[in-house]
FIDRENPA-687072 format. One line per 10 residues: number of its first residue (from 0); their letters; for each residue y, x, z of N, C-alpha, C, O. Coordinates in steps of 0.05 Angstrom, whole numbers, plus 5000, padded with zeros to 4 digits. Layout:
NUM) A) Y,X,Z,Y,X,Z,Y,X,Z,Y,X,Z; ...
REM end
This chain:
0) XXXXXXXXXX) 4976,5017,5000,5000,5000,5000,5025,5018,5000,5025,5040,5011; 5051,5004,4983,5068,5022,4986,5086,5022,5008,5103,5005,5004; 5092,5037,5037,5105,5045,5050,5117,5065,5056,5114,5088,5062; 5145,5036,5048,5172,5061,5055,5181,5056,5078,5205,5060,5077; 5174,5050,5100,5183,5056,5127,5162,5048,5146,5144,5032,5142; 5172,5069,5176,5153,5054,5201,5170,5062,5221,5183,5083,5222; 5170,5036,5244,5187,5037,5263,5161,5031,5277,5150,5009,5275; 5149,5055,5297,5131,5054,5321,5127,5031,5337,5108,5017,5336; 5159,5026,5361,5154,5008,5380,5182,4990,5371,5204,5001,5366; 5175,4955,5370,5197,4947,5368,5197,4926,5395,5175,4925,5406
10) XXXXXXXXXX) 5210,4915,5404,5214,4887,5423,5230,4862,5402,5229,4838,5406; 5242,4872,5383,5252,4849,5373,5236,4840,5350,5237,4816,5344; 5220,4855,5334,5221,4847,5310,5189,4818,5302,5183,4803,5283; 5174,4825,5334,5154,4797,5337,5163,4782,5360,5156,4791,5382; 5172,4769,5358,5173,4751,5383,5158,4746,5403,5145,4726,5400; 5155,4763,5431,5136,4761,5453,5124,4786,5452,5115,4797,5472; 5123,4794,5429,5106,4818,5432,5115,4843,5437,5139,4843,5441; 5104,4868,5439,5110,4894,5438,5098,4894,5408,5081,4878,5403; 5109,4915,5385,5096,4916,5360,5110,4942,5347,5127,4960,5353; 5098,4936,5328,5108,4966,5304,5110,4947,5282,5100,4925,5278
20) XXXXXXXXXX) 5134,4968,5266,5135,4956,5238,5132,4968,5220,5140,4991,5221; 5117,4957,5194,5115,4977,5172,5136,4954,5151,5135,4929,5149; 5155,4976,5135,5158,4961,5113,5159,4972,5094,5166,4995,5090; 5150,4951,5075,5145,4952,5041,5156,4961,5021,5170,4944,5010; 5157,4980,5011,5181,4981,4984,5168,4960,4972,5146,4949,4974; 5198,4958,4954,5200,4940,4937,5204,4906,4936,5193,4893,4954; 5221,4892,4915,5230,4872,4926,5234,4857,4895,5237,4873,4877; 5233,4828,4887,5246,4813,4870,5266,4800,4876,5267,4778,4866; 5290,4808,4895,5304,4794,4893,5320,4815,4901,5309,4835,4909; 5349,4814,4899,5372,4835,4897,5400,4820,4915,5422,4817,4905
30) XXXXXXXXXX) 5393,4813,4938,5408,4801,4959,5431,4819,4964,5429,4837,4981; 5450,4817,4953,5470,4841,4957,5478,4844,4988,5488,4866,4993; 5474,4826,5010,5476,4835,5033,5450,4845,5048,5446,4848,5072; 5436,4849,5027,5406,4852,5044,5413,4886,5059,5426,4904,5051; 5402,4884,5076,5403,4909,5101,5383,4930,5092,5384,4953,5101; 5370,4925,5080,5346,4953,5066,5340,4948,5047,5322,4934,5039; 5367,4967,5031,5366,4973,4999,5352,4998,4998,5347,5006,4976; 5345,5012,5017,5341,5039,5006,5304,5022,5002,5290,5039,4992; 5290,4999,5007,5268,4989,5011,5271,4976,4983,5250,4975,4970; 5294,4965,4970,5292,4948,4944,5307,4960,4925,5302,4949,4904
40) XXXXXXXXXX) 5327,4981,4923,5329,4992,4899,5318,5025,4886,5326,5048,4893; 5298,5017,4868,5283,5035,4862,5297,5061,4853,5282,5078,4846; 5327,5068,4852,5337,5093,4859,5350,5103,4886,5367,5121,4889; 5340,5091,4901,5344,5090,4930,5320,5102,4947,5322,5119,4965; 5296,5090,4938,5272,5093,4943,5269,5121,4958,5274,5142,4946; 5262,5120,4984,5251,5158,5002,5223,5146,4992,5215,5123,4987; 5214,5171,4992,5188,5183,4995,5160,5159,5000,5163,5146,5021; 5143,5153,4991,5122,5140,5010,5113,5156,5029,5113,5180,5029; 5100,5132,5056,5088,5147,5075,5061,5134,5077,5056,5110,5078; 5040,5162,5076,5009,5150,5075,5000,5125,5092,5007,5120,5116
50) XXXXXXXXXX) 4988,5114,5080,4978,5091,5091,4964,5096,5120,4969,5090,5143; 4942,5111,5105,4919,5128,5127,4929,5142,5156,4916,5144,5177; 4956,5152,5149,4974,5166,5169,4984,5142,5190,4979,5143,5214; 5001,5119,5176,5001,5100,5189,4982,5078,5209,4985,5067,5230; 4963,5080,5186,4935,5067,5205,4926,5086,5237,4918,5077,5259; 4930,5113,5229,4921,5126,5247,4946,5123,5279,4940,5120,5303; 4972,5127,5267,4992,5118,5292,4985,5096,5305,4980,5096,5328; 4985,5074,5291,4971,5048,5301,4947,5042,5322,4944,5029,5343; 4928,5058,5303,4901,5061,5328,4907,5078,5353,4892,5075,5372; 4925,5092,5353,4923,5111,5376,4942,5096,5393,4939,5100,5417
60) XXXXXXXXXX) 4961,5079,5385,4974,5058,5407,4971,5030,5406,4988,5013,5411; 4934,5027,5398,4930,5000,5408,4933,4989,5431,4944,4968,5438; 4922,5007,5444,4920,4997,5476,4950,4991,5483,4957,4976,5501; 4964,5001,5472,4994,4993,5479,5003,4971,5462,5010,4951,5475; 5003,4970,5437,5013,4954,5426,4994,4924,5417,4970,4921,5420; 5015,4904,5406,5003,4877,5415,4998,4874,5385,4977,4870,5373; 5022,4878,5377,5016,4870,5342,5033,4878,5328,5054,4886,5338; 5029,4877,5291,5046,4892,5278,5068,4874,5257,5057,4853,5261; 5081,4870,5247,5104,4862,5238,5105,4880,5208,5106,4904,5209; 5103,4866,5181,5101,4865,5163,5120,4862,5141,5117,4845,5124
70) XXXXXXXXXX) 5140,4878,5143,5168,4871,5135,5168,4886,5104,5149,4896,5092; 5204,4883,5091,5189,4892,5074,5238,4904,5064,5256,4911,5079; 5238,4900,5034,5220,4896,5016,5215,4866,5020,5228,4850,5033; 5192,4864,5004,5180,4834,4999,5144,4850,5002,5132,4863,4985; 5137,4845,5023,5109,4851,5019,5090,4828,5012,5068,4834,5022; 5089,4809,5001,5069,4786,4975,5079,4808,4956,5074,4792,4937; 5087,4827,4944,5085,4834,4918,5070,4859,4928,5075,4876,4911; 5054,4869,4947,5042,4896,4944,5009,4878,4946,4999,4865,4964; 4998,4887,4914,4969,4885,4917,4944,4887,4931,4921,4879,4926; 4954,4898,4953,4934,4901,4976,4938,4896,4995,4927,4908,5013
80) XXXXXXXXXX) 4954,4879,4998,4974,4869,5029,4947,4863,5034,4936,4884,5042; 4927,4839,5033,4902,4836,5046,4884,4854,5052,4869,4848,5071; 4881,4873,5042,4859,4886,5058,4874,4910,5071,4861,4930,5076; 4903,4909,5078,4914,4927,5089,4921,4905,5115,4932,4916,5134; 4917,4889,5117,4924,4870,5135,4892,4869,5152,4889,4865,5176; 4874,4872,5136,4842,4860,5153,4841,4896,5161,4821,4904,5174; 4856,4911,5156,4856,4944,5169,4868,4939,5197,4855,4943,5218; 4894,4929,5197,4902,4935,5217,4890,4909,5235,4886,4915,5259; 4883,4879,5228,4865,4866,5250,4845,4878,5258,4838,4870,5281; 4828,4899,5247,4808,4907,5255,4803,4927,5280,4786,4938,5294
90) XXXXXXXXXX) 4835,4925,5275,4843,4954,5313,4853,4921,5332,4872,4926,5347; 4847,4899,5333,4865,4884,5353,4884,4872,5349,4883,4853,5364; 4908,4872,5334,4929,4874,5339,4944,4841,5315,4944,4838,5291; 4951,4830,5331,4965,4810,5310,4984,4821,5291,5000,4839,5291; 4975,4800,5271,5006,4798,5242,5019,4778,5246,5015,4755,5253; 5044,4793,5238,5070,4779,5237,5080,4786,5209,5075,4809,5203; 5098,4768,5188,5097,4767,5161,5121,4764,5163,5129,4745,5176; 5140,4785,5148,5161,4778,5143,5159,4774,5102,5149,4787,5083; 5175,4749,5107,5171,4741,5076,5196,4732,5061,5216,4726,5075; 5197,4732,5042,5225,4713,5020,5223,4697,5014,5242,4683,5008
100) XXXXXXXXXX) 5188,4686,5009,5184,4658,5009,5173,4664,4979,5152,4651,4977; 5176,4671,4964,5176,4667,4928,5145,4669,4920,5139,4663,4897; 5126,4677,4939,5096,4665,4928,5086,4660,4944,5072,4676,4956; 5087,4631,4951,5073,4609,4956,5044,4618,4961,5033,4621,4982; 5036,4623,4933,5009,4624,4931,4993,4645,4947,4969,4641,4953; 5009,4671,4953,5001,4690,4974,5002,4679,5002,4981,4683,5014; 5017,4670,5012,5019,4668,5031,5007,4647,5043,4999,4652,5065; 5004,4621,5035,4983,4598,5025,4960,4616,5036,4958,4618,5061; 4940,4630,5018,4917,4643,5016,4913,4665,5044,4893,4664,5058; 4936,4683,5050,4941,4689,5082,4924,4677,5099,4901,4682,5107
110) XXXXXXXXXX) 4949,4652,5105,4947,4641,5116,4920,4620,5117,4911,4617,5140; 4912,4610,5104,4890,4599,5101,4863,4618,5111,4842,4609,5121; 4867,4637,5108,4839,4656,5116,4842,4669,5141,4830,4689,5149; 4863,4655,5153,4864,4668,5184,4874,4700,5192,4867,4716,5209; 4899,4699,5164,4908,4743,5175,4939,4735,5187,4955,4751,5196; 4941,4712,5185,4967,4718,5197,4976,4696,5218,4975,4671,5214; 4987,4708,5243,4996,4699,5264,5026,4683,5268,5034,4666,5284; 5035,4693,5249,5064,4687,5257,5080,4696,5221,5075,4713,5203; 5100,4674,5226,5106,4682,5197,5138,4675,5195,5146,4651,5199; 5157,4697,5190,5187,4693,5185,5196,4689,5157,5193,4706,5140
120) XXXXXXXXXX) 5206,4667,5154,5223,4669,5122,5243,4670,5114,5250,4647,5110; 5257,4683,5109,5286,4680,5092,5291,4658,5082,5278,4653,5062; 5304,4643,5088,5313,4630,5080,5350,4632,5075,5370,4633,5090; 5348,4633,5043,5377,4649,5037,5403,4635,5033,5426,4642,5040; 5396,4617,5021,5420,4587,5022,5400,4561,5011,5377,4555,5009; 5430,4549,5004,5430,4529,4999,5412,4528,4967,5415,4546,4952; 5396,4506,4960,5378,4507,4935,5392,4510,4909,5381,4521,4889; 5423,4498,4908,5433,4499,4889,5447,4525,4884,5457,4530,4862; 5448,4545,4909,5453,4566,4899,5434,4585,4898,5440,4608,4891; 5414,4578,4904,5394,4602,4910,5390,4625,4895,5378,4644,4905
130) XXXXXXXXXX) 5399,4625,4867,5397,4647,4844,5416,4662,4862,5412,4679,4879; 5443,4648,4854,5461,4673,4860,5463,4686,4884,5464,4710,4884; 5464,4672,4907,5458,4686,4940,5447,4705,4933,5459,4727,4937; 5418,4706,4916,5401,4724,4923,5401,4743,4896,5381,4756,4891; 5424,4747,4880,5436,4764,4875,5425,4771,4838,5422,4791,4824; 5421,4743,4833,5395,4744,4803,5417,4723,4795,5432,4711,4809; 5412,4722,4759,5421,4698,4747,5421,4683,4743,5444,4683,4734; 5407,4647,4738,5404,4631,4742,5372,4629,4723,5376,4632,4699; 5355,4626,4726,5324,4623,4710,5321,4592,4713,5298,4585,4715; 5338,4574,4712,5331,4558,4698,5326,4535,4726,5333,4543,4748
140) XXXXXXXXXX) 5317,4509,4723,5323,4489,4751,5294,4492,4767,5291,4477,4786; 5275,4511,4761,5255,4506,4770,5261,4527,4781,5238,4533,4788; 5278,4551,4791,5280,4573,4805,5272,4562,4832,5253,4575,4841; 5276,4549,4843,5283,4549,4876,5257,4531,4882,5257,4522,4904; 5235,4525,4868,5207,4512,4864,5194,4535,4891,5195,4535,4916; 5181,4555,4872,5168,4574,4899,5179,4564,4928,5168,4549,4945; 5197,4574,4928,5208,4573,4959,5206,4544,4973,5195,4539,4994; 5218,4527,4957,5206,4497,4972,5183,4490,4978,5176,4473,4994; 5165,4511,4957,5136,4507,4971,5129,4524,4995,5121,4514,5016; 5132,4543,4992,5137,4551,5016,5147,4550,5047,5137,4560,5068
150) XXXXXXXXXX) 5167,4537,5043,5183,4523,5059,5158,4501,5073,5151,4505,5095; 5146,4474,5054,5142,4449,5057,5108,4466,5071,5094,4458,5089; 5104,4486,5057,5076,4498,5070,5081,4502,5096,5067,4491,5113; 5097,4514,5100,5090,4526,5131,5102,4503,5152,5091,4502,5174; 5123,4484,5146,5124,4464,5153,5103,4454,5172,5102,4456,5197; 5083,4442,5152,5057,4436,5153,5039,4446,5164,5022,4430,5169; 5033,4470,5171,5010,4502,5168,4994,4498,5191,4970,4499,5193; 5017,4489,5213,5004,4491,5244,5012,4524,5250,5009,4531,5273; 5020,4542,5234,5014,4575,5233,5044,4570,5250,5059,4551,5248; 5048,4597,5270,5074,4600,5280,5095,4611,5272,5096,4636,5270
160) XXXXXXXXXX) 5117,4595,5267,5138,4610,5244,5166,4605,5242,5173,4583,5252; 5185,4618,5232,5209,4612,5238,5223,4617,5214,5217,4637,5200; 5249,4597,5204,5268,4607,5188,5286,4613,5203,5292,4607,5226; 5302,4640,5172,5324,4657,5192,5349,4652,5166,5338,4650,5144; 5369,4651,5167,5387,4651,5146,5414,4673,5153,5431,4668,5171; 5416,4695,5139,5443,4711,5149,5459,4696,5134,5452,4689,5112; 5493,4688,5150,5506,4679,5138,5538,4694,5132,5556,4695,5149; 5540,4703,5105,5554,4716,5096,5579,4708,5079,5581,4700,5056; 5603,4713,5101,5639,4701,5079,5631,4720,5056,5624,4743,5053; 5635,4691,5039,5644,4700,5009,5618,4691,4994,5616,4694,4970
170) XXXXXXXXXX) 5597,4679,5010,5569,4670,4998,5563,4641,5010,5554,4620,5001; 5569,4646,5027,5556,4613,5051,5584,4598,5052,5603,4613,5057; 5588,4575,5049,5610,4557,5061,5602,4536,5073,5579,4528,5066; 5613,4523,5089,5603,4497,5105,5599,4477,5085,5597,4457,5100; 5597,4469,5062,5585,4452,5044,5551,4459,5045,5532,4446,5055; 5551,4480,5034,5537,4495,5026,5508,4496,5043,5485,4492,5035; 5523,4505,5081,5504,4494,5100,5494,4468,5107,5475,4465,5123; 5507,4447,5095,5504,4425,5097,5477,4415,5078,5458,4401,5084; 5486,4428,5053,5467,4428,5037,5435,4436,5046,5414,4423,5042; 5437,4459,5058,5410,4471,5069,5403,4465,5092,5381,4472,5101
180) XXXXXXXXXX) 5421,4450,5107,5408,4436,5129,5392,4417,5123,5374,4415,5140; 5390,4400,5106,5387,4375,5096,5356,4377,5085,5337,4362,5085; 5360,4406,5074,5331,4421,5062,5317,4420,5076,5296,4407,5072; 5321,4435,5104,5305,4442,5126,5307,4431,5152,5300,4440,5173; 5320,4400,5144,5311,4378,5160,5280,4379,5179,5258,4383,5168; 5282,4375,5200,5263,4375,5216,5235,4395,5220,5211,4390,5225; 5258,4433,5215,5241,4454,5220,5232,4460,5246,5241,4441,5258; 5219,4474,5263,5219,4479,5288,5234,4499,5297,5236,4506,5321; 5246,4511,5274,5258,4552,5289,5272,4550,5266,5263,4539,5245; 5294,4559,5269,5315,4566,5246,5339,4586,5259,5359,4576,5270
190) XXXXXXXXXX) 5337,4605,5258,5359,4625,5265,5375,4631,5244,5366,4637,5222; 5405,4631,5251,5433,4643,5247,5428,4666,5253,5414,4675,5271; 5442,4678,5233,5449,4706,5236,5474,4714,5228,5481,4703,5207; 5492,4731,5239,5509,4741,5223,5505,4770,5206,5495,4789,5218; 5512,4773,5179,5528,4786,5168,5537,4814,5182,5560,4812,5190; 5526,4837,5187,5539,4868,5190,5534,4882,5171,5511,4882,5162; 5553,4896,5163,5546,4916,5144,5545,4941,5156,5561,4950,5172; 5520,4956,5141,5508,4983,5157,5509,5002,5128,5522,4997,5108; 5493,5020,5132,5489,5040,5106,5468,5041,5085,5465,5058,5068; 5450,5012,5091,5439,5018,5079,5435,4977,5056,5420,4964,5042
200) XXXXXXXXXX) 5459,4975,5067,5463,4941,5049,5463,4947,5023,5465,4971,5016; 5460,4931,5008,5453,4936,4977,5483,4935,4968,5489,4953,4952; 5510,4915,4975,5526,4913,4958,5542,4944,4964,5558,4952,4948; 5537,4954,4983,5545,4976,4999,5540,5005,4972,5557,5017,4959; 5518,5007,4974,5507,5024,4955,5509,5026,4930,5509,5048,4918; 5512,4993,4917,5522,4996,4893,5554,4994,4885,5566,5005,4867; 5561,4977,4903,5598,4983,4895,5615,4992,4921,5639,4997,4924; 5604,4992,4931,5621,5008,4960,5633,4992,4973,5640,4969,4966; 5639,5007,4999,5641,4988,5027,5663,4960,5021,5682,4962,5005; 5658,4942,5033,5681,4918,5035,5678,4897,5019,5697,4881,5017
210) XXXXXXXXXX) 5652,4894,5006,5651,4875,4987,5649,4841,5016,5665,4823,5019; 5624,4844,5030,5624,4827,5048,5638,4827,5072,5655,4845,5073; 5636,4815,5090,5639,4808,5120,5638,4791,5130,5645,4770,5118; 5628,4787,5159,5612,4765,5167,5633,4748,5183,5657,4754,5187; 5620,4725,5191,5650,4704,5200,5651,4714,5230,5636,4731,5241; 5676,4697,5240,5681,4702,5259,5656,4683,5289,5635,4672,5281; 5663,4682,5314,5648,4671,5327,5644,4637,5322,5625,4622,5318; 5672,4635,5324,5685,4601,5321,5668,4594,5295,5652,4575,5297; 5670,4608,5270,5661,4599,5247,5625,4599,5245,5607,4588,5233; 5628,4615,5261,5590,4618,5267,5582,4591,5280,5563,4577,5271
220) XXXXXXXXXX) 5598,4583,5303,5588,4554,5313,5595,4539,5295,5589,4517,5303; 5601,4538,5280,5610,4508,5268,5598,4508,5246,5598,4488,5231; 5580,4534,5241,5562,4527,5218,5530,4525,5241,5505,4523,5237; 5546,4527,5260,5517,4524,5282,5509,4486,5287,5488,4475,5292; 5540,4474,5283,5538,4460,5290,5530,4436,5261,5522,4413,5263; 5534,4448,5243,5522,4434,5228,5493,4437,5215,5477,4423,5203; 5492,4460,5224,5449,4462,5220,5445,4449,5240,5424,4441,5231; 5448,4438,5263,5442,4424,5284,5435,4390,5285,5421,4375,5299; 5451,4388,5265,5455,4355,5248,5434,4352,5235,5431,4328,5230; 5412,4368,5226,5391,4357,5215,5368,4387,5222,5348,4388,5209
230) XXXXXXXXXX) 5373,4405,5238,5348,4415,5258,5363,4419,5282,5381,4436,5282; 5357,4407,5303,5367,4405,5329,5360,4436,5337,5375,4450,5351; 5332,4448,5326,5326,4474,5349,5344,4493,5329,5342,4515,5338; 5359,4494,5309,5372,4510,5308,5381,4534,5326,5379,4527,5349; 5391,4558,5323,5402,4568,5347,5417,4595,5332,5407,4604,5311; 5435,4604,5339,5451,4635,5333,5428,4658,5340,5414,4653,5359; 5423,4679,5329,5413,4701,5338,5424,4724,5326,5434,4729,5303; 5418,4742,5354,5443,4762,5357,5481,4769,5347,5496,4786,5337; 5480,4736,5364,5506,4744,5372,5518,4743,5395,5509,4731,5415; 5541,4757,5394,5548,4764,5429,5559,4741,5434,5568,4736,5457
REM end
């Protein structure tokens, strides 16, 4: 599998757990605020790090650790996500799936065969914008298809899981959230996020600092308060 990063011990990145993360190069979608471009643009790309190397950190802090976190990138596009996944169940340790949502059909099949524990999705806007948020040109009305299935899957799944949406001035407007509330009418987990820009954001890298910035607190509730209108468990995460 291709891995371009590993973070040993995390507390945030599974919920409840102690875990490690591996993430995926590579990505289909070009989120200009996404936080790991050096993970999705293929002149960005460090080094891979062996798989085998990684498996082996893992086993030596089972006993410590609870489970692993699967980030990416977009990991449904690396061909062996499954039997790199029945590697690391085979030391103990739960999966947690960080996903974009765009194949259904992987994650469907996952999930169905019992590799994954817990499952986070991007959820990026609103349907009518979903091309451009995520940083592509418009393919036509059936673009935002995958993801609703996705979406309406895990819904359903019984599997444990949460939408997260970063919300970024100059991409998200309170219409807009209105719109995607409406989508994700009666989810169980839906986290707010704000918007920071670090060194390694995609719009950062390709046209340089200042293209985004994230709202203020006031504007954060009030788009809090309208995901709330149609998912009550809504909630802010990580903000002060």
């Amino acid at each position: 599998m291709r891995i371009g990063g590993f973070l040993p011990t995390t507390l945030l990145d599974y919920p409840g757990h102690l875990a490690c993360t591996v993430f995926t190069q590579g990505c289909n979608l070009r989120c200009p605020f996404c936080q790991n471009g050096s993970l999705v643009l293929p002149d960005h790309f460090d080094p891979l790090l062996s798989e085998e190397e990684v498996l082996k950190k893992m086993e030596k802090r089972s006993g410590i650790l609870e489970g692993v976190c699967i980030s990416g990138g977009e990991p449904t596009l690396q061909p062996d996500l499954e039997d790199f996944i029945r590697k690391v169940r085979s030391l103990g340790l739960k999966i947690k799936l960080d996903t974009n949502g765009s194949r259904p059909d992987i994650l469907k099949d996952l999930c169905q065969k019992g590799l994954i524990d817990y499952v986070a999705m991007d959820v990026k806007a609103a349907p009518s914008e979903y091309a451009r948020v995520c940083g592509l040109s418009a393919e036509g009305s059936d673009f935002f298809a995958p993801y609703a299935e996705s979406v309406a899957f895990l819904k359903q799944s019984g599997i444990d899981h949460e939408f997260r949406t970063t919300l970024v001035k100059g991409l998200h407007t309170r219409k807009s959230m209105q719109e995607l509330a409406a989508f994700l009418s009666g989810a169980a987990a839906w986290y707010l996020q704000s918007y920071e820009e670090s060194s390694d954001v995609i719009s950062l890298l390709e046209h340089g600092p200042g293209t985004f910035s994230g709202f203020s607190s006031p504007e954060l509730n009030e788009f809090l308060s309208i995901a709330q209108e149609h998912v009550p468990a809504a909630v802010l995460r990580g903000v002060g």
